[in-house]
Backbone as CSV, one residue per row, in Angstrom:
resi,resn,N_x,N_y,N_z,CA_x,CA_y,CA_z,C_x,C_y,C_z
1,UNK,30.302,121.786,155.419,30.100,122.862,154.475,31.009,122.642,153.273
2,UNK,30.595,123.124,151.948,30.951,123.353,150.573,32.312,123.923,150.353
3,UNK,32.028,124.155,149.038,33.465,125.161,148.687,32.689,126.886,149.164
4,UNK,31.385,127.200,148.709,31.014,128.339,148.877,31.198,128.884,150.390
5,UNK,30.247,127.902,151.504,30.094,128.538,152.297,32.349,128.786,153.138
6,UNK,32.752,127.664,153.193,34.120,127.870,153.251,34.457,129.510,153.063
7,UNK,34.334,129.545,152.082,34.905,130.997,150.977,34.574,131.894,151.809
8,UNK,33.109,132.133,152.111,32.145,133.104,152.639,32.743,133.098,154.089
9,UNK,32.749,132.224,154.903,32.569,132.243,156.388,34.337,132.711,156.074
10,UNK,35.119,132.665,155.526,36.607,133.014,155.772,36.638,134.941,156.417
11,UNK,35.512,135.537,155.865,35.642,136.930,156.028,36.138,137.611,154.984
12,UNK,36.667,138.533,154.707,37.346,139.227,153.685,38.824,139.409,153.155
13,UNK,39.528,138.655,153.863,41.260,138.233,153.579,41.129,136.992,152.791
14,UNK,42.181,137.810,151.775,41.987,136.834,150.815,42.797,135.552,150.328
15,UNK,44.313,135.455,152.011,44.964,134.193,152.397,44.007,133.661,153.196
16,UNK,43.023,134.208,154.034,42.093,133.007,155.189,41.498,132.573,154.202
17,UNK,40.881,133.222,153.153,39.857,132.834,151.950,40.433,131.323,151.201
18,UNK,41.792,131.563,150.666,42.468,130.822,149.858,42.704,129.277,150.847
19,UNK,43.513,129.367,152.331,43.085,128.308,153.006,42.368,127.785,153.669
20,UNK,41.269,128.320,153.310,39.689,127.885,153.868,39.675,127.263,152.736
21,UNK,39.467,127.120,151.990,39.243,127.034,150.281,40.165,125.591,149.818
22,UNK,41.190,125.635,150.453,41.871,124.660,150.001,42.408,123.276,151.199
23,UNK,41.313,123.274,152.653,41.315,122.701,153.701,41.360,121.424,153.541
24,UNK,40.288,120.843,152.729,40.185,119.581,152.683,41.061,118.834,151.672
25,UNK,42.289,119.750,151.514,43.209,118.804,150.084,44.463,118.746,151.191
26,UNK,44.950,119.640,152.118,45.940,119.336,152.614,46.259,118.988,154.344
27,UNK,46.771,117.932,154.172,47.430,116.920,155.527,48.241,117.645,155.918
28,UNK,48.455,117.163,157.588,49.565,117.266,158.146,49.550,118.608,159.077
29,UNK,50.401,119.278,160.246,50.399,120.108,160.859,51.272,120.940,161.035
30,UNK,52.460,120.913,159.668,53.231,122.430,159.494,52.973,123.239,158.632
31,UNK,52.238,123.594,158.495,50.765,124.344,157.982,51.888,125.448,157.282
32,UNK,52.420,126.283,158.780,53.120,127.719,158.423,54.554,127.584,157.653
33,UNK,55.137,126.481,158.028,55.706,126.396,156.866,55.540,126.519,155.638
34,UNK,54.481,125.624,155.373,54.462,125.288,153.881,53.434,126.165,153.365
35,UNK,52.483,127.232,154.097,51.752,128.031,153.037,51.612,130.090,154.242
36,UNK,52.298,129.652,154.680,52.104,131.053,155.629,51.509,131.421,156.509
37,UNK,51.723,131.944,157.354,50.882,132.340,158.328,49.174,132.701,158.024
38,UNK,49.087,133.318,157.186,47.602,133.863,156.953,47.081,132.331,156.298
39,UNK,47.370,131.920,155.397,47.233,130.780,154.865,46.728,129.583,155.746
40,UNK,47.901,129.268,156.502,47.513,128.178,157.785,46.298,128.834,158.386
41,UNK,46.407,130.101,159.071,44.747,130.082,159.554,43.842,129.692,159.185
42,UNK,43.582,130.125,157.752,42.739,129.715,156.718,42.106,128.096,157.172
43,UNK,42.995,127.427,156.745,43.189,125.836,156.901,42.671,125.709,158.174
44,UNK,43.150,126.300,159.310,42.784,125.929,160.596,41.188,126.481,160.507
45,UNK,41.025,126.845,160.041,39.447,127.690,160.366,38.634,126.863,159.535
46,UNK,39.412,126.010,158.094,38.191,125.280,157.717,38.375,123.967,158.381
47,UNK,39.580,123.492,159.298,39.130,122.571,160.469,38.276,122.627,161.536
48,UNK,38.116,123.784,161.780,37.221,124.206,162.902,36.074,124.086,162.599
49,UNK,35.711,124.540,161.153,34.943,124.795,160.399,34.033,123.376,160.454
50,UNK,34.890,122.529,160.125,34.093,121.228,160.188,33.747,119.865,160.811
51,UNK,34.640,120.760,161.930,34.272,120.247,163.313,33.158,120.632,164.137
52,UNK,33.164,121.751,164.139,31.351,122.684,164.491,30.473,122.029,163.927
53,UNK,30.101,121.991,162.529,29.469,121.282,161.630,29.191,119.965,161.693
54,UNK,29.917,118.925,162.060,30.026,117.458,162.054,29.115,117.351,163.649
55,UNK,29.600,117.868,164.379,28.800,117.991,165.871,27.643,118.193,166.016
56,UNK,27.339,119.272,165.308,26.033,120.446,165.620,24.757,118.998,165.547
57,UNK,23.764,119.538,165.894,22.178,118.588,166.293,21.451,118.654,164.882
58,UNK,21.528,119.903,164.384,20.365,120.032,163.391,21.360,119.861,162.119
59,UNK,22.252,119.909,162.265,23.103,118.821,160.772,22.988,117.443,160.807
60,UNK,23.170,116.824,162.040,22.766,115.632,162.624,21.286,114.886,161.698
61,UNK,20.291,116.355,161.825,19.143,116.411,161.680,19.188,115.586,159.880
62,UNK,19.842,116.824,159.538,20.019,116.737,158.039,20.332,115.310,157.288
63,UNK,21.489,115.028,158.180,22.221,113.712,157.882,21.430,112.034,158.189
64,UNK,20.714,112.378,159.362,19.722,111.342,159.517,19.148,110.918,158.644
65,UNK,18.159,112.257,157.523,17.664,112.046,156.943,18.173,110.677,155.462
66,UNK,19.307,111.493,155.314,20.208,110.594,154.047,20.585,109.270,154.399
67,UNK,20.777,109.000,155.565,21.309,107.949,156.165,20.993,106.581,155.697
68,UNK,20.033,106.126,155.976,19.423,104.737,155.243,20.186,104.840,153.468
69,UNK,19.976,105.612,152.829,20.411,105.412,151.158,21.924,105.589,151.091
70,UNK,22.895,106.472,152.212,23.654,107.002,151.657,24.810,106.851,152.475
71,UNK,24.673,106.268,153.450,25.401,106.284,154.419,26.334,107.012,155.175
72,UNK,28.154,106.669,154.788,28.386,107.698,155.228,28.875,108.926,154.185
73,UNK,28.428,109.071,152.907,28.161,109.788,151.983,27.709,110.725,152.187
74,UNK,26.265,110.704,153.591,25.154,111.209,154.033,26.000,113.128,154.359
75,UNK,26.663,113.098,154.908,27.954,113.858,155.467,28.187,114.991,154.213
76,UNK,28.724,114.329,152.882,29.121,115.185,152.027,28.162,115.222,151.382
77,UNK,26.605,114.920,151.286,25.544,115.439,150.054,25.309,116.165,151.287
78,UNK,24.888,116.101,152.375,24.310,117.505,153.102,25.311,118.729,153.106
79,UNK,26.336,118.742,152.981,27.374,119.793,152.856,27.527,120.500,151.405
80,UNK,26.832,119.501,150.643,26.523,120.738,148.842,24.667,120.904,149.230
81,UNK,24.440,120.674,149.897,23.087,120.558,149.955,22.864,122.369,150.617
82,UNK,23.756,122.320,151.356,24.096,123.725,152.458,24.496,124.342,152.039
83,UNK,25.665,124.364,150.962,25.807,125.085,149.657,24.882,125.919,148.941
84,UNK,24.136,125.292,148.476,22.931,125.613,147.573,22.223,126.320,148.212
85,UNK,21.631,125.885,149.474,20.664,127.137,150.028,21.421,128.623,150.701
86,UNK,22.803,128.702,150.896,23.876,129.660,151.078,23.997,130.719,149.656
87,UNK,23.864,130.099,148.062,23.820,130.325,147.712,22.445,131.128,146.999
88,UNK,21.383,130.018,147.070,19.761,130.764,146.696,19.881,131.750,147.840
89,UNK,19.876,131.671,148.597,19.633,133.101,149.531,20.508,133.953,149.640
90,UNK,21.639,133.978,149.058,23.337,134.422,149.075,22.819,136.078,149.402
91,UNK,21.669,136.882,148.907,21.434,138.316,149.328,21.346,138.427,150.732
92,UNK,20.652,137.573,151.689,20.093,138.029,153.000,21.473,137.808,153.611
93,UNK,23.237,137.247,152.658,24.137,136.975,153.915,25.090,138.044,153.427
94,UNK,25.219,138.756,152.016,25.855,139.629,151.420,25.392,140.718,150.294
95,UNK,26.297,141.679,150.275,25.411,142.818,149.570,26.450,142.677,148.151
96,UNK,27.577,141.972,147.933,28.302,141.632,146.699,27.202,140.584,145.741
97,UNK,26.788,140.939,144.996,26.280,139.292,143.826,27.167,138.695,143.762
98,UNK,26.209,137.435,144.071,27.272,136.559,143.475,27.742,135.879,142.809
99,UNK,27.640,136.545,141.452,28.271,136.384,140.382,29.679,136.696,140.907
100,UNK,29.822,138.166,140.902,30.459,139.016,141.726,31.458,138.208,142.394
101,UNK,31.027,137.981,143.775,31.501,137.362,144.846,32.717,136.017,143.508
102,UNK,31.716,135.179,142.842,32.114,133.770,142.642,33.742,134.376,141.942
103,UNK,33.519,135.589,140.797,34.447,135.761,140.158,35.796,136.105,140.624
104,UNK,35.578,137.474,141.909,36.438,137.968,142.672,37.630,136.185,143.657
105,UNK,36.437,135.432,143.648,36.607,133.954,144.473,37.619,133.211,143.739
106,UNK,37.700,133.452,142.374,38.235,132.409,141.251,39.879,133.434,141.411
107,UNK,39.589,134.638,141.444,40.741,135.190,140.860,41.554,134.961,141.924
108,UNK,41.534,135.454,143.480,42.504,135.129,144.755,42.824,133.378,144.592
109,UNK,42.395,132.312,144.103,42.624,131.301,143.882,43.744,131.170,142.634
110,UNK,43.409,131.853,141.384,43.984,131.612,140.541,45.462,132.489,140.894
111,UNK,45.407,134.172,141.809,46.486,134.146,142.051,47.520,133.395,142.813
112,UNK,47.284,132.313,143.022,48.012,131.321,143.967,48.095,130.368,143.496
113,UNK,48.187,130.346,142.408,48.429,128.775,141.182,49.549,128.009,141.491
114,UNK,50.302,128.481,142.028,52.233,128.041,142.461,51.909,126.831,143.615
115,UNK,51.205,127.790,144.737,51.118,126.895,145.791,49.713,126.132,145.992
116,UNK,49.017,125.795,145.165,47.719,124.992,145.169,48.343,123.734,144.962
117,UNK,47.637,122.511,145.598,47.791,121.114,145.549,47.443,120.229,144.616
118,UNK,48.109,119.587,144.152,47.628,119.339,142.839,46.147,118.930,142.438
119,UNK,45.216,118.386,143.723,44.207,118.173,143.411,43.468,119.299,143.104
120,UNK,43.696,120.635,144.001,43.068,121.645,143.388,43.357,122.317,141.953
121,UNK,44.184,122.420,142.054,45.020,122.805,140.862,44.401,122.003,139.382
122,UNK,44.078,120.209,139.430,43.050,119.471,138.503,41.666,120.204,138.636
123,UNK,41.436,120.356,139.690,39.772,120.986,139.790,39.624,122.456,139.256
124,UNK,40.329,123.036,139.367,40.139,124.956,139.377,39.736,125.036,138.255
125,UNK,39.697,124.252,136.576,39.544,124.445,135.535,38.161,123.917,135.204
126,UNK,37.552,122.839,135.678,36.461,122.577,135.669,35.238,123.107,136.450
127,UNK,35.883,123.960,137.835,35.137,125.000,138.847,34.655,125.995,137.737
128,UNK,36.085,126.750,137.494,35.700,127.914,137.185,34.879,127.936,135.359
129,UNK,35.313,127.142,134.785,34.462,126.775,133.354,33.167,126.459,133.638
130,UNK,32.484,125.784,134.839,31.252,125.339,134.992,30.405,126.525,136.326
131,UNK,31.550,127.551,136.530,31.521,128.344,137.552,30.450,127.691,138.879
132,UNK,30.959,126.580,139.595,30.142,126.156,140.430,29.492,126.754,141.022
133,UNK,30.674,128.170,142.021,29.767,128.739,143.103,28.134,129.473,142.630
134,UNK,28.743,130.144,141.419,26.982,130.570,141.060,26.269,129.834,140.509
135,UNK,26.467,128.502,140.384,25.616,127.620,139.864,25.061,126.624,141.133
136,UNK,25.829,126.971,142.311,25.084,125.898,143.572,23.749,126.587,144.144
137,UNK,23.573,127.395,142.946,22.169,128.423,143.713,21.054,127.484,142.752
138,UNK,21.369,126.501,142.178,20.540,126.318,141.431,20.183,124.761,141.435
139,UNK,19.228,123.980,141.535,19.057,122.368,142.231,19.954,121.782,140.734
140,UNK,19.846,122.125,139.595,20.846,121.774,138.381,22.019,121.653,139.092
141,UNK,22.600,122.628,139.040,24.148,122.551,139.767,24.280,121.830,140.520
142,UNK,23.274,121.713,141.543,23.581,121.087,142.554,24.329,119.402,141.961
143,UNK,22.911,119.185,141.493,22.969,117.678,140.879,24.386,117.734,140.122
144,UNK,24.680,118.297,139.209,26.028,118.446,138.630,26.972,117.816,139.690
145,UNK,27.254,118.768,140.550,27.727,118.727,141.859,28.277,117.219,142.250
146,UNK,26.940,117.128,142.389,27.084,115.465,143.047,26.808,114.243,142.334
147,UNK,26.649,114.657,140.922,27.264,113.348,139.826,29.000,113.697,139.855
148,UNK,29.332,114.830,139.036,31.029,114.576,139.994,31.074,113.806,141.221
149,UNK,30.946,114.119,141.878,31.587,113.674,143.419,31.331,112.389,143.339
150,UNK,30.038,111.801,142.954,29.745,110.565,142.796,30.792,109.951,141.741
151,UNK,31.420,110.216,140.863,32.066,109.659,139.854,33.646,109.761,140.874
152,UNK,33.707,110.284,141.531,35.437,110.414,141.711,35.131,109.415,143.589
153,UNK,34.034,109.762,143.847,33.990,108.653,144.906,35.081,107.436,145.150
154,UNK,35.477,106.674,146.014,36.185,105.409,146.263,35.308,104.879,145.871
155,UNK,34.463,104.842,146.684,32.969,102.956,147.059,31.943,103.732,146.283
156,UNK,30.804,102.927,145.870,29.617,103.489,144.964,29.061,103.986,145.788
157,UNK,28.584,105.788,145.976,27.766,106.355,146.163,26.558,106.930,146.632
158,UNK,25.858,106.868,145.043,24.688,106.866,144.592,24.529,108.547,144.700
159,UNK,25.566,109.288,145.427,25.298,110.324,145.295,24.862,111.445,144.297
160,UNK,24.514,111.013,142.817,23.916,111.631,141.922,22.788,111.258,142.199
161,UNK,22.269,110.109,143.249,20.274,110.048,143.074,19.723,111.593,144.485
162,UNK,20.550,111.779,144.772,20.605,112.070,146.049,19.502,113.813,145.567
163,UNK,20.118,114.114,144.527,18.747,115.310,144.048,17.467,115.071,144.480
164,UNK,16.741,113.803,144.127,16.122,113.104,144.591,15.479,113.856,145.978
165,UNK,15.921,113.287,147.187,16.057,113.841,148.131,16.021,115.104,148.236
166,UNK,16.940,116.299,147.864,16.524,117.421,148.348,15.014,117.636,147.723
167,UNK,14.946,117.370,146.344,13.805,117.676,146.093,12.389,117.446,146.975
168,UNK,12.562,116.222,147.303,11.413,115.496,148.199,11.171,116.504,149.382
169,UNK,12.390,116.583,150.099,12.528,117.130,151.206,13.108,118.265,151.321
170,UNK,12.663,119.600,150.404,13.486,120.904,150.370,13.137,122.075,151.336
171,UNK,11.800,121.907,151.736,11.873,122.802,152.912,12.170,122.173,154.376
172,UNK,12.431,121.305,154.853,13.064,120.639,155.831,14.439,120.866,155.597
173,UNK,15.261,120.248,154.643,16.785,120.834,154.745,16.938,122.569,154.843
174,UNK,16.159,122.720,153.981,16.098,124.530,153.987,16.029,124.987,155.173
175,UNK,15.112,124.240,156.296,14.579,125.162,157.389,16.010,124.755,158.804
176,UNK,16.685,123.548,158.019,17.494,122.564,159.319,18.514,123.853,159.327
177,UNK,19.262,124.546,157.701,20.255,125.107,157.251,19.761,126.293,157.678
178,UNK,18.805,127.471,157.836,18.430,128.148,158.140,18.633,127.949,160.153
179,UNK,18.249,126.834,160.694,18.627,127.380,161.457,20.000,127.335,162.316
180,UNK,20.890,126.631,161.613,22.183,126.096,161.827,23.209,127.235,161.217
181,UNK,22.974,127.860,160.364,23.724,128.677,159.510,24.420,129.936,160.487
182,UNK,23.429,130.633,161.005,23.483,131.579,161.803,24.441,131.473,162.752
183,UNK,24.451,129.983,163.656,25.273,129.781,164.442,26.820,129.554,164.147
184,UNK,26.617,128.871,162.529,27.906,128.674,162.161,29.154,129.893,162.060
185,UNK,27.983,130.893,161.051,28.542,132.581,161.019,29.169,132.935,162.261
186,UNK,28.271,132.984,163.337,28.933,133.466,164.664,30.184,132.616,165.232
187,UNK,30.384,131.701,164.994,31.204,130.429,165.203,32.475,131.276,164.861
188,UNK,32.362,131.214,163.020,33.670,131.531,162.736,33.886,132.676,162.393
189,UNK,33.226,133.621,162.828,33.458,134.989,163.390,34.267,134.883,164.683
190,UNK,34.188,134.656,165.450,34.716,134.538,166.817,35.685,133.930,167.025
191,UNK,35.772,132.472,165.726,37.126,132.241,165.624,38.500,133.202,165.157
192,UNK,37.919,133.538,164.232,38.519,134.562,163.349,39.016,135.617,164.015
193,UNK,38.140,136.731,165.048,38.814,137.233,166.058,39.682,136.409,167.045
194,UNK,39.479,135.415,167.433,40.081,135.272,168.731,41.343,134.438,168.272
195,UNK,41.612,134.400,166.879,42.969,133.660,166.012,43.704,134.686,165.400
């Protein structure tokens, strides 16, 4: 999963929010030291987060598909890919717009400018100027999306052809994410209580 769904599945605290949000920039396992108790959960929940995800059958599903062009790339275009349809349907999972949602999203981030990593801290200005989250509702964005990612890549890509693909194949990813989504929600709901 994305930066959106991250955000979303955190619940309504807006330290689980911030280290859900900022999971995939920081190493290592003294978590509570270095960003707080609420914070480290955060982090821990978007490990969990994407460990559920990496496992599950019908992401599997998803990823198969990319596989031959994209290899192991395949992984992070299905995870903005899941984005996007989180976002086009963003009403049936919340009653905030999300415009709404994206803005309220920028500001708990921006109040934490001190302790963001520097990679986020490079990104937050080009997020919030190009306002991703309400723009992953849209196959544009998307592509946006993943010409970045493709440009900051290590090894070549190709992940900007990769639009391509959803297009070809948009109600199949739609229907894989539809039915994977649900389970994920309950996932880290249950984490969330039982942490």
């Amino acid at each position: 999963m994305n930066f959106l769904a991250h955000l979303y599945l955190s619940g309504d605290d807006p330290k689980i929010m911030l280290g859900n949000f900022i999971g995939d920039f920081v190493r290592g396992r003294d978590l509570r030291e270095q960003f707080g108790e609420r914070i480290a959960m955060g982090i821990e929940l978007h490990r969990a987060i994407d460990e559920f995800t990496d496992k599950h059958p019908v992401v599997k599903q998803s990823k198969n598909r990319l596989w031959p062009n994209y290899r192991h790339y395949a992984a992070v275009i299905v995870d903005i890919y899941y984005d996007h349809f989180l976002a086009a349907n963003w009403s049936h999972y919340s009653s905030v717009p999300l415009e709404r949602y994206a803005t309220d999203a920028y500001k708990i981030i921006d109040d934490h400018l001190g302790i963001l990593p520097e990679q986020v801290k490079y990104m937050m200005p080009y997020m919030t100027k190009g306002n991703w989250l309400l723009n992953y509702a849209k196959v544009e964005g998307i592509h946006r999306a993943l010409t970045g990612m493709s440009r900051r890549a290590t090894f070549e890509s190709r992940m900007e052809q990769s639009v391509v693909d959803l297009q070809a194949h948009y109600s199949e990813f739609e229907s894989e994410f539809m039915q994977f989504f649900p389970e994920l929600e309950r996932f880290s709901t249950h984490w969330r209580n039982s942490n």
